[in-house]
N, C-alpha and C positions, 0 to 999 in steps of 0.2 A: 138345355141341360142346366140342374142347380149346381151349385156350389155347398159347400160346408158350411156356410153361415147362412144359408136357404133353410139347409136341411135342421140346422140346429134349430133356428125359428119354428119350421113345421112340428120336430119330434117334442111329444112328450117330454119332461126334466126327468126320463127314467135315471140319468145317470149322476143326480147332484149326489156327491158327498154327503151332503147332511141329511140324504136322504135315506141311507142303506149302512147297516152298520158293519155287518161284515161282506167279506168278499162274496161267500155262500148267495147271499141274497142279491147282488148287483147279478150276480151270472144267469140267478133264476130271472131274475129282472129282465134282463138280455134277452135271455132264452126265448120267455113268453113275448116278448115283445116280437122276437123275429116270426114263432108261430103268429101272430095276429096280420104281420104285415103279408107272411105267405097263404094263408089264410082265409081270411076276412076281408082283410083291406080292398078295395077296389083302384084300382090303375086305371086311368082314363088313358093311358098310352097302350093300351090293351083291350081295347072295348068294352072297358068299366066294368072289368071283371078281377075274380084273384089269381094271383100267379097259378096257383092250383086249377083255379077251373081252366086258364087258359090252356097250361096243361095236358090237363085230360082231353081238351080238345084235340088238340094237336094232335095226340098220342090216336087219337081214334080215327084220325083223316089219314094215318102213314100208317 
């Protein structure tokens, strides 16, 4: 398992300050970013798939 300072290495700097000028936009920031990790992203602790498709798998074997 990583750590917090694993995880800040891997993530994007979605969340620098000087990056987002109001709050509005850091949450949209967030937001999308969580859509892309549920998503998109592939997890090799999941058979390199997204949370979603594992998922749907699931949902179709039970």
């Amino acid at each position: 398992m990583i750590g917090p300072a694993q995880c800040a290495q891997k993530t994007p700097q979605l969340f620098s300050r000087d990056r987002h000028q109001t709050q509005d936009e850091m949450v949209w920031a967030v937001k999308k970013y969580i859509h892309f990790y549920n998503t998109e992203r592939i997890h090799s602790s999941i058979s390199s798939v997204s949370p979603n498709q594992c998922e749907q798998v699931f949902l179709k074997q039970a």
